[in-house]
N, CA, C and O of each residue as an XYZ file, in Angstrom:
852
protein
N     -93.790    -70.889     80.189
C     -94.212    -70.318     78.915
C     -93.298    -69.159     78.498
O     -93.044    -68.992     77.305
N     -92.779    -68.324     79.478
C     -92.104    -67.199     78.905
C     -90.762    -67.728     78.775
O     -90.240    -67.444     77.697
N     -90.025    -68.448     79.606
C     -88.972    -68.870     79.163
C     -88.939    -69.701     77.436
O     -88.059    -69.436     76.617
N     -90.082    -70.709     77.165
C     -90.060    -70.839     76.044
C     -90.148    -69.700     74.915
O     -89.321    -69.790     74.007
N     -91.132    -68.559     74.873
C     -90.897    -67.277     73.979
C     -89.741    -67.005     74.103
O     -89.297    -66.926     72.957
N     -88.749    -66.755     75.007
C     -87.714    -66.476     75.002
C     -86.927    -67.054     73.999
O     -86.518    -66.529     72.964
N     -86.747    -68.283     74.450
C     -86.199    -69.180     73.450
C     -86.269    -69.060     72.103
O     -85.395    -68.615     71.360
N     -87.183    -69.411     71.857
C     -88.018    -69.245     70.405
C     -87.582    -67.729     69.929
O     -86.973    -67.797     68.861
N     -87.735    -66.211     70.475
C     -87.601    -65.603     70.114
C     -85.644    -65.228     69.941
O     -85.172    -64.249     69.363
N     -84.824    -66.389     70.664
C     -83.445    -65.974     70.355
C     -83.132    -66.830     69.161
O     -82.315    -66.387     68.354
N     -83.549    -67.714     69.002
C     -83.689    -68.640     67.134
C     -83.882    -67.992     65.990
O     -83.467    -68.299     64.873
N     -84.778    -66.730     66.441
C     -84.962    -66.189     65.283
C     -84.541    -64.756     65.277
O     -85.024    -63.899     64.537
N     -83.369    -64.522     66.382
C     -82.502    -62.909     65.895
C     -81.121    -63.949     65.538
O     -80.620    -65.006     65.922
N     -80.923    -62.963     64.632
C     -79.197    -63.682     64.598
C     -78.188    -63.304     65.349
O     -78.545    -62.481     66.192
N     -76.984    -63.593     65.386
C     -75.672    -63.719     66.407
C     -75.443    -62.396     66.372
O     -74.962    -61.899     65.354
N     -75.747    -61.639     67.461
C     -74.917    -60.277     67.097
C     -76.054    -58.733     66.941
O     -75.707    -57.554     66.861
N     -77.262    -59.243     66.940
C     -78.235    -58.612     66.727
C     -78.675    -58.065     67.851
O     -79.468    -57.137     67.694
N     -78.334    -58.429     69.191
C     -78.601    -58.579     70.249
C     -79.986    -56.796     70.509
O     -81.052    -56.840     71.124
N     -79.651    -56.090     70.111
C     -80.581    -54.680     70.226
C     -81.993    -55.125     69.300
O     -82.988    -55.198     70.022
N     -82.165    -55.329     68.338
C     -82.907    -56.047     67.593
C     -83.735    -57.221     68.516
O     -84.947    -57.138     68.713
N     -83.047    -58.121     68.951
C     -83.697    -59.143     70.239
C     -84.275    -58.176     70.869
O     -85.417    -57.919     70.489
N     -83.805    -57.492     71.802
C     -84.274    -56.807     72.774
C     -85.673    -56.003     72.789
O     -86.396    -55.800     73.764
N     -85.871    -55.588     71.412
C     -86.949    -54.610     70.438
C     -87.787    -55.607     71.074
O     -88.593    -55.482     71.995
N     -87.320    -56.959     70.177
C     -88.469    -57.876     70.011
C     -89.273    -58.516     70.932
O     -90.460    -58.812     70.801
N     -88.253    -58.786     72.247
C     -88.733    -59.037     73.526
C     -89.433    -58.297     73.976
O     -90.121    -58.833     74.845
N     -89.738    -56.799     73.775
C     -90.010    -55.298     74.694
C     -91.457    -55.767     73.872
O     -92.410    -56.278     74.459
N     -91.421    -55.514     72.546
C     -93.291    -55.676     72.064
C     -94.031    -56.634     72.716
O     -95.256    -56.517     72.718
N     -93.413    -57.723     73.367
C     -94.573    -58.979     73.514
C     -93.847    -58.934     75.411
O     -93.375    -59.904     76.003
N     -93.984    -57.592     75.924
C     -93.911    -57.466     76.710
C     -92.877    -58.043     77.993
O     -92.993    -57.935     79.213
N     -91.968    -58.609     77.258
C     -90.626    -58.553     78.453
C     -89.591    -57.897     78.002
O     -89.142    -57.754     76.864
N     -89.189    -57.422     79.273
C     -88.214    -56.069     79.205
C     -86.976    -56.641     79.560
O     -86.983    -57.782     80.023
N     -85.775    -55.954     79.401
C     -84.049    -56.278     79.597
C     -84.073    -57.053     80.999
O     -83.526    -58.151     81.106
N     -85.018    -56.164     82.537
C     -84.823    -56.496     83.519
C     -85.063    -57.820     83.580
O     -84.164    -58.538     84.016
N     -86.205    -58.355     83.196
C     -86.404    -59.784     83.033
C     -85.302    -60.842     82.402
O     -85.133    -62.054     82.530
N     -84.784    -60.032     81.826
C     -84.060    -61.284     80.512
C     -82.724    -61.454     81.186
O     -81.983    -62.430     81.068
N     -82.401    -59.791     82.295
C     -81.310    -60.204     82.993
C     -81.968    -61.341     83.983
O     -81.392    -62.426     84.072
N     -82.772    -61.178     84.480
C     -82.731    -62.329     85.489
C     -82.841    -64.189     85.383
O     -82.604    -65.117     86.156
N     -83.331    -64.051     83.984
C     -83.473    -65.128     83.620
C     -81.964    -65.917     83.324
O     -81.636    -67.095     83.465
N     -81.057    -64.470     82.755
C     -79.888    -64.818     82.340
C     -79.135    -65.232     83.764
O     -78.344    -66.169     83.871
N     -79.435    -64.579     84.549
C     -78.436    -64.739     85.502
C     -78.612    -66.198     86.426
O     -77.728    -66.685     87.131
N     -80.135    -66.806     86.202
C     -80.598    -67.447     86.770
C     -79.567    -69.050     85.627
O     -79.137    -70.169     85.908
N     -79.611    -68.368     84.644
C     -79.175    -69.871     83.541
C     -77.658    -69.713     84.041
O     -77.141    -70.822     84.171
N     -76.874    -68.748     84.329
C     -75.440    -68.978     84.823
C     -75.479    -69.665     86.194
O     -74.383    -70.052     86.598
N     -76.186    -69.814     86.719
C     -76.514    -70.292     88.343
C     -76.664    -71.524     88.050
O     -76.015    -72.226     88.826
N     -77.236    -72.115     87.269
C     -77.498    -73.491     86.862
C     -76.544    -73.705     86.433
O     -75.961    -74.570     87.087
N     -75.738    -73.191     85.206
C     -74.482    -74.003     84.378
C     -73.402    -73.577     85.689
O     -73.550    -72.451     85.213
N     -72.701    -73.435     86.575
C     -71.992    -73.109     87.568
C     -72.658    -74.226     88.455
O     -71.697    -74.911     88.805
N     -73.959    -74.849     89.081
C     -74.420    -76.123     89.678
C     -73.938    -76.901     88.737
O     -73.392    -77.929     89.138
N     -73.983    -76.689     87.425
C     -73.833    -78.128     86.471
C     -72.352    -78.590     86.162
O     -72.021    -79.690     85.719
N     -71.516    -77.513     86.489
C     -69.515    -77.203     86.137
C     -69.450    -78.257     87.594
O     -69.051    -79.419     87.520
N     -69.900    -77.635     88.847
C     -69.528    -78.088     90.082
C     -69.684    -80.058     89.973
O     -69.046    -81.110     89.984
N     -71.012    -79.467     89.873
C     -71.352    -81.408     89.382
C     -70.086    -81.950     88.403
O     -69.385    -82.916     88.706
N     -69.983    -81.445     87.625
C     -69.292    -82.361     86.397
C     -67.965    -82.416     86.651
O     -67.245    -83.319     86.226
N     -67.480    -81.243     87.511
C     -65.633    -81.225     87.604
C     -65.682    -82.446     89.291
O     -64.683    -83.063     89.662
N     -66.715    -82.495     89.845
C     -66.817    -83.372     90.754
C     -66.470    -85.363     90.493
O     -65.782    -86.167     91.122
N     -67.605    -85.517     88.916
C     -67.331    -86.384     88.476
C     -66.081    -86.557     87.893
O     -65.440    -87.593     88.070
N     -65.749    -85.796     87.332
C     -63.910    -85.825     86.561
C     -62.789    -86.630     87.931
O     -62.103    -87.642     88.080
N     -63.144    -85.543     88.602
C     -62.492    -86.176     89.959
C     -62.350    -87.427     90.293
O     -61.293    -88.058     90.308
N     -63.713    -87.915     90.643
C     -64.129    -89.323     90.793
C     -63.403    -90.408     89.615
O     -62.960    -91.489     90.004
N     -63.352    -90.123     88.569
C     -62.689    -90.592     87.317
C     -61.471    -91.238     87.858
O     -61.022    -92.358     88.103
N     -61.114    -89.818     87.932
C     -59.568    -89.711     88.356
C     -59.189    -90.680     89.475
O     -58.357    -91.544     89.199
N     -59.791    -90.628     90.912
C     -60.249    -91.207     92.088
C     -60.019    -93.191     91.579
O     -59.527    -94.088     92.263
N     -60.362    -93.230     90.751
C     -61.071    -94.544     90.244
C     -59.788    -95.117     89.669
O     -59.286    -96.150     90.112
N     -59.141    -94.231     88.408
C     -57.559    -94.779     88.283
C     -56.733    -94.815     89.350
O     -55.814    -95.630     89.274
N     -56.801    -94.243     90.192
C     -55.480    -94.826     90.839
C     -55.979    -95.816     91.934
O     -55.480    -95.730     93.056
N     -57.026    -96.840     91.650
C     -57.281    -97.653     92.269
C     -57.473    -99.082     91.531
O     -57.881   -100.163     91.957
N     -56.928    -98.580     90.007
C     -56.555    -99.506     89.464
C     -55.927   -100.644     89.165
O     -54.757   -100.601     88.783
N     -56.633   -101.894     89.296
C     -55.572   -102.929     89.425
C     -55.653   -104.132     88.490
O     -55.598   -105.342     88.705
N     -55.826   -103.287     87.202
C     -55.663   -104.414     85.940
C     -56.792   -104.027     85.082
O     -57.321   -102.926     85.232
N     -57.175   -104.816     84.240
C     -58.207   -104.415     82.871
C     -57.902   -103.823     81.722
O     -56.979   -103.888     80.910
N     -58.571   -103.422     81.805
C     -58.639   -102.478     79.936
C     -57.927   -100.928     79.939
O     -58.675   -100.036     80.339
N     -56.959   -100.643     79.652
C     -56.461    -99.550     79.856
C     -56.848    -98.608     78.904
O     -56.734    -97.385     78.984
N     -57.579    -99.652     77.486
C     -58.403    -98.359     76.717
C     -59.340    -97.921     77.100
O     -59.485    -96.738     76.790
N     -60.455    -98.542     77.933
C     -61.514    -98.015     78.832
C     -61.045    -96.917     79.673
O     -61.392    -95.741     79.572
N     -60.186    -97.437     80.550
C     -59.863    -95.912     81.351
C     -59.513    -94.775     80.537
O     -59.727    -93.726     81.144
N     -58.978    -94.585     79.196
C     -58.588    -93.655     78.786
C     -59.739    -92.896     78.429
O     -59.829    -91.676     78.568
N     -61.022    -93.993     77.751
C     -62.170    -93.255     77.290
C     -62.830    -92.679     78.502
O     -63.417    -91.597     78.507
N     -62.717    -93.344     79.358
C     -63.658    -92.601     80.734
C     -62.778    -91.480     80.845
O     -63.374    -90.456     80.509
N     -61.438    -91.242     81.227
C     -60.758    -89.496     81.736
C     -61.088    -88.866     80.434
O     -61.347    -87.685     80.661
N     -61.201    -89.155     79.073
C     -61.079    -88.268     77.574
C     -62.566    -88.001     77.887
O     -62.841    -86.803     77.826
N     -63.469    -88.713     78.169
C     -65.018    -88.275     78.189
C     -65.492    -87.207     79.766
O     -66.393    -86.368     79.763
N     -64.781    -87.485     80.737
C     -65.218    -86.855     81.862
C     -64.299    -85.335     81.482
O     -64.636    -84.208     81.846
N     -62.979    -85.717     80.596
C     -62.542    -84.140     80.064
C     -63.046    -83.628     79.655
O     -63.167    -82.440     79.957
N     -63.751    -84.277     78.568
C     -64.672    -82.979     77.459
C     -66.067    -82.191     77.790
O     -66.553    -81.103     77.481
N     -66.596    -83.737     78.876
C     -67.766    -82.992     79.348
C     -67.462    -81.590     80.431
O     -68.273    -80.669     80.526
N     -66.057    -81.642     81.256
C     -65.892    -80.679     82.279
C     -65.584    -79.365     81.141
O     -66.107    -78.253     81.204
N     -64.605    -79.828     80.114
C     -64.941    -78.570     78.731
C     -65.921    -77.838     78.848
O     -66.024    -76.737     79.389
N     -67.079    -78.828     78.031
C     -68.484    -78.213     77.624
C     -68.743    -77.449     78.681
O     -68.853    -76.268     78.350
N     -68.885    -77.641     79.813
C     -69.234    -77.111     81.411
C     -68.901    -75.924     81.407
O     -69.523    -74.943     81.813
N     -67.723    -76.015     80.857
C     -67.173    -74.509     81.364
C     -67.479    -73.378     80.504
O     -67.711    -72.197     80.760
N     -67.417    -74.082     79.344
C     -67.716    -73.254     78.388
C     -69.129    -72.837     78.142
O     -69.551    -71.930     77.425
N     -69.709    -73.610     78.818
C     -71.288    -73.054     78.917
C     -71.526    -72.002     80.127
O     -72.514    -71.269     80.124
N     -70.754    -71.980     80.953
C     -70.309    -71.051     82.096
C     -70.197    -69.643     81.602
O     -70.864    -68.613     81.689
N     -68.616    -70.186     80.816
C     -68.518    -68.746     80.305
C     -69.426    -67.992     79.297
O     -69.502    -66.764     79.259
N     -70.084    -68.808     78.514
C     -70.971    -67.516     77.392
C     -72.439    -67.463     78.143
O     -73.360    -66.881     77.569
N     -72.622    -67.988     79.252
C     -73.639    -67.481     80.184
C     -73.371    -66.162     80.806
O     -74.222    -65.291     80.982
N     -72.090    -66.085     81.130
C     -71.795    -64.732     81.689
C     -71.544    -63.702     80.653
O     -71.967    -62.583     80.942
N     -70.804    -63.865     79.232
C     -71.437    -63.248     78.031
C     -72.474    -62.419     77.857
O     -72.680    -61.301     77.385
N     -73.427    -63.811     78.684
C     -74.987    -63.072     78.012
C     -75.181    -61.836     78.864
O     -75.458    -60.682     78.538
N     -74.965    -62.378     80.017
C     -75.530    -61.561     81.494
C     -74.832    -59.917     81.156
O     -75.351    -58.806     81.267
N     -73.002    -60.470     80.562
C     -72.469    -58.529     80.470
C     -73.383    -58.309     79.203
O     -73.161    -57.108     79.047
N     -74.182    -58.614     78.279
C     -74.831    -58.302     77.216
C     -75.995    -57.313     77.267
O     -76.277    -56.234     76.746
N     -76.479    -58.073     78.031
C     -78.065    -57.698     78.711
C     -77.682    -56.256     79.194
O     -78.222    -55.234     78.769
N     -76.482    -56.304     80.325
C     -76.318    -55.336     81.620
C     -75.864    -54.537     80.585
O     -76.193    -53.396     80.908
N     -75.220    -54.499     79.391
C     -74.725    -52.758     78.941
C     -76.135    -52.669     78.659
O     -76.540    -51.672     79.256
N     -77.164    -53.275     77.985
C     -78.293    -52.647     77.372
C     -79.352    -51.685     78.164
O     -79.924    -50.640     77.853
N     -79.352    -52.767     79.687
C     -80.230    -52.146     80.742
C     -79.697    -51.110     81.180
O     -80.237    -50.027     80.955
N     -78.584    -51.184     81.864
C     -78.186    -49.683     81.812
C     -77.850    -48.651     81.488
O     -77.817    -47.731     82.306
N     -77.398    -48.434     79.848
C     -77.528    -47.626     79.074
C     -78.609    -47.221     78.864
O     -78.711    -45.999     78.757
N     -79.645    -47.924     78.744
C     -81.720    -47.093     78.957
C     -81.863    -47.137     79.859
O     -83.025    -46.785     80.058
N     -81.278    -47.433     80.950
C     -81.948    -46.293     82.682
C     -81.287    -45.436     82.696
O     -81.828    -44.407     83.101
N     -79.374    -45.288     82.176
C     -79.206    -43.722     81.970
C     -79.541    -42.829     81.399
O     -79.617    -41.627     81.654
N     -79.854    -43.696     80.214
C     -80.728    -42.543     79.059
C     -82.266    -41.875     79.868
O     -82.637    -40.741     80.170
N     -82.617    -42.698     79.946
C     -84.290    -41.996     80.257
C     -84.185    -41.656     81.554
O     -85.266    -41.782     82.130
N     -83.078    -41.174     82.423
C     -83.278    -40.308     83.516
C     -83.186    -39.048     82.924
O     -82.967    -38.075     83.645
N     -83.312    -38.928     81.802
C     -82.952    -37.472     81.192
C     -84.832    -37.010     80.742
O     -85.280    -35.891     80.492
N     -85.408    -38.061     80.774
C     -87.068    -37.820     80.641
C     -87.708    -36.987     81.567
O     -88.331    -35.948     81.348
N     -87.403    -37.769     83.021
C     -88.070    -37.208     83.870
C     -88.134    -36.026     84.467
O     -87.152    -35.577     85.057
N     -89.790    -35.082     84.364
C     -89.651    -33.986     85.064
C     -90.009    -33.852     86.847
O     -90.425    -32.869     87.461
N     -89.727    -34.999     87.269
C     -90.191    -34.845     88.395
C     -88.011    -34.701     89.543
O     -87.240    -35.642     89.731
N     -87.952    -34.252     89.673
C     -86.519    -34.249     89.815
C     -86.610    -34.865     91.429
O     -85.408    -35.117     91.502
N     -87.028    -35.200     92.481
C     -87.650    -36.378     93.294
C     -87.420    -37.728     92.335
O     -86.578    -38.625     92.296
N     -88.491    -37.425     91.666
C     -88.007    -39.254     90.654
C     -86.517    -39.713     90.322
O     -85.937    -40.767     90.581
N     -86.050    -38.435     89.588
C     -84.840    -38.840     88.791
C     -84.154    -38.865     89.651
O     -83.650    -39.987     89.703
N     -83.700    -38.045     90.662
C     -82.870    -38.524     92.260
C     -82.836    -39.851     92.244
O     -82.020    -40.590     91.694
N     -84.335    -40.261     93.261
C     -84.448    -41.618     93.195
C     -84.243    -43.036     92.657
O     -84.117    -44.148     93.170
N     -84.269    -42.380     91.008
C     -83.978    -43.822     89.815
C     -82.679    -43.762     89.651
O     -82.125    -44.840     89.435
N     -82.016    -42.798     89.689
C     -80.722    -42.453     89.658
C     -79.773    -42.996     90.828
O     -78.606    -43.372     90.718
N     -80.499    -42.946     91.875
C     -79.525    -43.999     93.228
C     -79.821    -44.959     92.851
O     -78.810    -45.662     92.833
N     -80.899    -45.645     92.402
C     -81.618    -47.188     92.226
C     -80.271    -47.918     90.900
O     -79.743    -49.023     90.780
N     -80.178    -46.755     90.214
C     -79.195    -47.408     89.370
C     -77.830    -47.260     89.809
O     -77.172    -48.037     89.118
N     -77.107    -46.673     90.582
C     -76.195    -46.652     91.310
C     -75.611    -47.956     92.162
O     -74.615    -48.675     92.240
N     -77.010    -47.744     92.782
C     -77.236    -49.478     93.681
C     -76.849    -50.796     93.121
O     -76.063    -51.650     93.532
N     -77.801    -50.719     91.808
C     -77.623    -51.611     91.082
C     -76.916    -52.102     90.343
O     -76.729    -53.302     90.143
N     -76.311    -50.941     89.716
C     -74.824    -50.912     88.651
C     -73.881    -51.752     89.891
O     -73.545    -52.876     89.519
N     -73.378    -51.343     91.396
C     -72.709    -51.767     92.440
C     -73.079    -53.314     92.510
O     -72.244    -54.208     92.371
N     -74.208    -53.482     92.704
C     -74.534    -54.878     92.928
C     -73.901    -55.579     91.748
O     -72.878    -56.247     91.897
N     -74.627    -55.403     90.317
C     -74.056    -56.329     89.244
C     -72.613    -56.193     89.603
O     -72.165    -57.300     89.904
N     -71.632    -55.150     89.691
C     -70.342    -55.154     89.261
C     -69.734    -57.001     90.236
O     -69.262    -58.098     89.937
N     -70.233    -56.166     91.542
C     -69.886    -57.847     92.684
C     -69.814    -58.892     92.519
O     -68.854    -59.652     92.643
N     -71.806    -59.228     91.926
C     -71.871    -60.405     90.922
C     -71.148    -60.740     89.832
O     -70.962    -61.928     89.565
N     -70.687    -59.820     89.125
C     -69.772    -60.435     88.088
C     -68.621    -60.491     88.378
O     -68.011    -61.427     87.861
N     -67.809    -59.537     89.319
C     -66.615    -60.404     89.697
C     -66.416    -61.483     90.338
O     -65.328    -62.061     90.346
N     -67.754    -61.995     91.132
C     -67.190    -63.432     91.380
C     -67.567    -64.184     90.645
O     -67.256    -65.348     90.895
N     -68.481    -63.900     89.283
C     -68.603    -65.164     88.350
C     -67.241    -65.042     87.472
O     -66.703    -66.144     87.364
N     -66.626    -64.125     86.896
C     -65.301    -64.027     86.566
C     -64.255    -64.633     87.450
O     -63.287    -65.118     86.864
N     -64.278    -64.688     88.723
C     -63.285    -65.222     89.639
C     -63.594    -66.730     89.580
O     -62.781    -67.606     89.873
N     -64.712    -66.911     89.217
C     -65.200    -68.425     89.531
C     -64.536    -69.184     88.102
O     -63.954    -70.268     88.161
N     -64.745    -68.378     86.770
C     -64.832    -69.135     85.617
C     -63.018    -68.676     85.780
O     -62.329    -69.164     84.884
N     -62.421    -68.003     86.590
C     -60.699    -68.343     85.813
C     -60.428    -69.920     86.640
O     -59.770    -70.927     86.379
N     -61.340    -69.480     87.768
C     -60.734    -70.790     88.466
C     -60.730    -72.373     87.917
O     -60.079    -73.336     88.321
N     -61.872    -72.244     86.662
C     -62.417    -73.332     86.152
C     -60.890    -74.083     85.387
O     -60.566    -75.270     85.438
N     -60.026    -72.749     84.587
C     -58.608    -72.951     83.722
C     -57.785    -74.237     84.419
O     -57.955    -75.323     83.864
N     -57.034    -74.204     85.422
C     -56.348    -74.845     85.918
C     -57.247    -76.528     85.662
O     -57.130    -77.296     84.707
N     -57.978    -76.646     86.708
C     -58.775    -77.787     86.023
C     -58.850    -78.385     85.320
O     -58.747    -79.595     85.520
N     -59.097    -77.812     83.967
C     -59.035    -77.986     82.398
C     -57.671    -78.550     82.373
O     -57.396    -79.750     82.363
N     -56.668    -77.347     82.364
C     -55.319    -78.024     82.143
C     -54.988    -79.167     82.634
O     -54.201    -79.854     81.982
N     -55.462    -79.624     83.807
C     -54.940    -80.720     84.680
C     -56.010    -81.555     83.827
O     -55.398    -81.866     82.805
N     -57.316    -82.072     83.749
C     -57.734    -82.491     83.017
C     -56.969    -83.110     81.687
O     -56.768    -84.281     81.367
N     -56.724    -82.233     81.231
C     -56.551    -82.248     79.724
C     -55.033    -83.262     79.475
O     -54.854    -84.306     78.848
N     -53.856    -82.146     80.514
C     -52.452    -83.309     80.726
C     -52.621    -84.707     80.820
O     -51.932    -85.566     80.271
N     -53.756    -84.888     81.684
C     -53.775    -86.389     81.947
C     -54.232    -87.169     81.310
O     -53.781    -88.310     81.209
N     -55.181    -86.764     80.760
C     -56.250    -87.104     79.324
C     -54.671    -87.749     78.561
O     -54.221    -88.885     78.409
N     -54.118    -86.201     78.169
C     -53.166    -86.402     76.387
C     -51.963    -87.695     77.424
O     -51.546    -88.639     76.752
N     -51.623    -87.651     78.566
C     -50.086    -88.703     79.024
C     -51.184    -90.268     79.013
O     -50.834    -91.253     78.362
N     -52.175    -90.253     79.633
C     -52.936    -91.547     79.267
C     -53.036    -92.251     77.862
O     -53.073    -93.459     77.630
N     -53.073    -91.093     76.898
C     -53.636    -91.447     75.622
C     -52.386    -92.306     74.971
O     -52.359    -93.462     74.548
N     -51.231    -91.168     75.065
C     -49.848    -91.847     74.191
C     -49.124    -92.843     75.205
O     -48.088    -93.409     74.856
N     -49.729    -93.065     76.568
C     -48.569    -94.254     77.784
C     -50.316    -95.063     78.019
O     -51.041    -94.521     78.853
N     -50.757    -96.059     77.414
C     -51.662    -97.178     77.991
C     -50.904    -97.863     78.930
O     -50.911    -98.970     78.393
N     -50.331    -97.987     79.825
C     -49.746    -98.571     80.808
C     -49.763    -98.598     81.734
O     -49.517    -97.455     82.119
N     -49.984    -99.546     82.938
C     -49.797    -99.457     84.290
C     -48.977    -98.696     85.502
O     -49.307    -98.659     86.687
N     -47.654    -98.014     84.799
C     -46.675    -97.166     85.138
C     -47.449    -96.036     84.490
O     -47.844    -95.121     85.211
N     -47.615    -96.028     83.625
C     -48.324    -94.299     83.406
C     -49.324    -93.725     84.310
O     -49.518    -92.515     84.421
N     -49.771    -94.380     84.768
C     -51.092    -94.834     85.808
C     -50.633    -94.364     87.307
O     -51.319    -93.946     88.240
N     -49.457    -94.546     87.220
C     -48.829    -94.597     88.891
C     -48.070    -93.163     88.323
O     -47.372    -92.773     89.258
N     -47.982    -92.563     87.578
C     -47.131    -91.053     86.902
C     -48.229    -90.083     87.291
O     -48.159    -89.133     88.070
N     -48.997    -90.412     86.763
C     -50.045    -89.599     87.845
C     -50.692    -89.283     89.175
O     -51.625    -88.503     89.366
N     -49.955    -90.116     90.183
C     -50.513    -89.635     91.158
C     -50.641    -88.451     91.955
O     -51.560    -88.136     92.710
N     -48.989    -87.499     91.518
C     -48.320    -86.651     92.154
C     -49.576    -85.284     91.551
O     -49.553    -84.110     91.921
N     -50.686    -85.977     90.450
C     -51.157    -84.815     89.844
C     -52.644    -84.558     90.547
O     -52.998    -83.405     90.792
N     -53.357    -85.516     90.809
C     -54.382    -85.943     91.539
C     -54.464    -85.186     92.778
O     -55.550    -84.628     92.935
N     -53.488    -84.997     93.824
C     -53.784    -83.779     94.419
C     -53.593    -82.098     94.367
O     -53.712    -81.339     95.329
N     -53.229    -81.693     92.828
C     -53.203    -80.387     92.603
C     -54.539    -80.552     91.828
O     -55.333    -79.614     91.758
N     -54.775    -81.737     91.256
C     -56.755    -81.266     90.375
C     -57.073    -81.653     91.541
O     -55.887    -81.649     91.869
N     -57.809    -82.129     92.875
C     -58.402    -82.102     93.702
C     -58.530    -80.346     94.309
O     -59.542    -79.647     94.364
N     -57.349    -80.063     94.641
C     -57.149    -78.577     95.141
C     -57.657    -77.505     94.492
O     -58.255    -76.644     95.137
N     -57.442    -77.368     92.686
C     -58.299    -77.092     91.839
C     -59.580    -76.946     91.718
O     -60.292    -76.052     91.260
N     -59.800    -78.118     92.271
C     -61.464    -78.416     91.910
C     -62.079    -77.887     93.235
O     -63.145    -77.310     93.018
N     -61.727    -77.915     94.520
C     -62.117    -77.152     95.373
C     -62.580    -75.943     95.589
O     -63.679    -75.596     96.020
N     -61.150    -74.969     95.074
C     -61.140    -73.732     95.008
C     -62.238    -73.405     94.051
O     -63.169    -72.715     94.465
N     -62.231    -73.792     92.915
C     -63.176    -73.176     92.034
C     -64.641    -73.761     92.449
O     -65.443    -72.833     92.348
N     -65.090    -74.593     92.747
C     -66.447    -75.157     93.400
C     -66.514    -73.869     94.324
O     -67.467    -73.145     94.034
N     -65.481    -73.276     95.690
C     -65.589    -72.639     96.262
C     -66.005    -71.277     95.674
O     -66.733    -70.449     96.223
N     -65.540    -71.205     94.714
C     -65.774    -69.639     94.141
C     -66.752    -70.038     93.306
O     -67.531    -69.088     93.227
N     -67.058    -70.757     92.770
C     -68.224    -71.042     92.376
C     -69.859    -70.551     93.049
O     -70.866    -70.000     92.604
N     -69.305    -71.245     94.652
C     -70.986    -71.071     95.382
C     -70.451    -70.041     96.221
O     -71.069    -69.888     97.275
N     -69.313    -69.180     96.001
C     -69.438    -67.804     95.847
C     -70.215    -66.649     95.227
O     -70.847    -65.684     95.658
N     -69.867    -67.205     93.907
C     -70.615    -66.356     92.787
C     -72.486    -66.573     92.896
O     -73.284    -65.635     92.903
N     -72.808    -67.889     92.965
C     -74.256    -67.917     93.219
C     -74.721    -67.625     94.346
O     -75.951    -67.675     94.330
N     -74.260    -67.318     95.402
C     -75.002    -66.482     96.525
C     -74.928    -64.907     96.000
O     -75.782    -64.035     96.156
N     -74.031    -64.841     95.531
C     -73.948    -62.841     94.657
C     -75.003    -62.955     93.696
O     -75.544    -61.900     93.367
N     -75.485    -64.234     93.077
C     -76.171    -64.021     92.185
C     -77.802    -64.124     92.929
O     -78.699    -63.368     92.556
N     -77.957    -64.899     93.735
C     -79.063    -64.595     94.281
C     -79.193    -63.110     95.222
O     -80.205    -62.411     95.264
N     -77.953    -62.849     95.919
C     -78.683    -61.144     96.011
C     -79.165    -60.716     95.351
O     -80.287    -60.305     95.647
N     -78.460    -60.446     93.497
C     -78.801    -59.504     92.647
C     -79.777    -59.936     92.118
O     -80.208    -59.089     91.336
N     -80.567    -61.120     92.129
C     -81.518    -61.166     91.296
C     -82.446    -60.732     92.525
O     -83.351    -59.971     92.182
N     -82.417    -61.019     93.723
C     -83.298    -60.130     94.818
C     -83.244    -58.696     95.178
O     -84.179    -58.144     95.758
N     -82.396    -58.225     94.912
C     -82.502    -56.793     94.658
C     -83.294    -56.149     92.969
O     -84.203    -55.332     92.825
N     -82.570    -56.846     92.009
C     -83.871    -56.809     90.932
C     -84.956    -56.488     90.943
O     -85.294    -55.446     90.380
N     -85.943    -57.371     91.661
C     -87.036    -58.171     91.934
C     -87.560    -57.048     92.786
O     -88.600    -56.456     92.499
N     -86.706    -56.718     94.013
C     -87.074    -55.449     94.758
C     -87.526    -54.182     93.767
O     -88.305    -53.332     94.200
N     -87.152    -54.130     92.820
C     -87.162    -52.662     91.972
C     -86.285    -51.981     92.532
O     -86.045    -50.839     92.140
């Protein structure tokens, strides 16, 4: 249910409004901390869903050079379609992490601000390491989702080369031009899967330290 309000309530701020959202979320009772976690939780999924999909690209790939006759416009549509979907992937990657630096200037700009409230100077100590902690933790998490999404580039490119030399050579020799490429996108696709379930173990600390208060 709250993930749907959520929803519903980002349909109706516009692009860019993002402080305005935030208002709106705070009245019907969810706060930044929440919306980071939710956010961070939807980059964890699109990063499972990149891994999956640059996996299938692979397999694609895997599949031409075991080619031994048929339709050479079919194969082109299968690498042009397993390209665009590893695209979309990524690109849903990256404005997930968008959201997440979005959220994080907001939350922590109002825990720095309102340590200036408190008269209990015990408290403000305290909230004041808590955000210390925490500011440390996010920074981690986001450098390995940043390390994860450059790794996604190469990929793409290799993707994409083979896609555009398939498109203009339908041929059985074009077919065999690629092999020498098949093990630098394999290597590709490793590394970044690797930094991938890098980044989501950082992301499950931080959403468990969150959660901790």
């Amino acid at each position: 249910m709250r993930f749907l309000l959520i929803a519903l309530l980002s349909l109706s701020i516009l692009p860019g409004c993002q402080s305005a959202y935030y208002s709106a979320m705070e009245k019907v009772g969810i706060h930044k901390r929440e919306i980071m976690v939710d956010r961070v939780t939807e980059a964890t999924e699109a990063q499972q869903d990149a891994q999956a999909q640059f996996t299938s690209a692979l397999d694609a790939l895997k599949a031409i050079h075991a080619f031994d006759g048929g339709e050479l416009e079919a194969t082109y549509n299968t690498v042009n379609d397993q390209y665009e979907a590893s695209r979309d992937a990524a690109d849903k990657v990256s404005s997930r992490i968008a959201a997440i630096e979005d959220v994080a200037d907001a939350l922590f700009d109002e825990w720095e601000d309102e340590l200036s409230l408190y008269t209990s100077a015990n408290l403000r100590r305290d909230s004041e390491q808590k955000l210390k902690q925490t500011r440390a933790a996010y920074q981690r998490m986001l450098s390995a989702m940043q390390r994860a999404e450059q790794k996604m580039t190469p990929v793409l490119n290799t993707l994409r080369d083979n896609t555009l030399y398939l498109k203009h050579n339908l041929n059985a020799a074009a077919i065999g031009s690629l092999q020498g490429e098949f093990q630098s996108l394999q290597h590709d696709i490793q590394r970044a899967i690797h930094d991938m379930e890098a980044a989501i173990a950082e992301s499950e600390r931080f959403i468990a330290q969150l959660e901790r208060g």
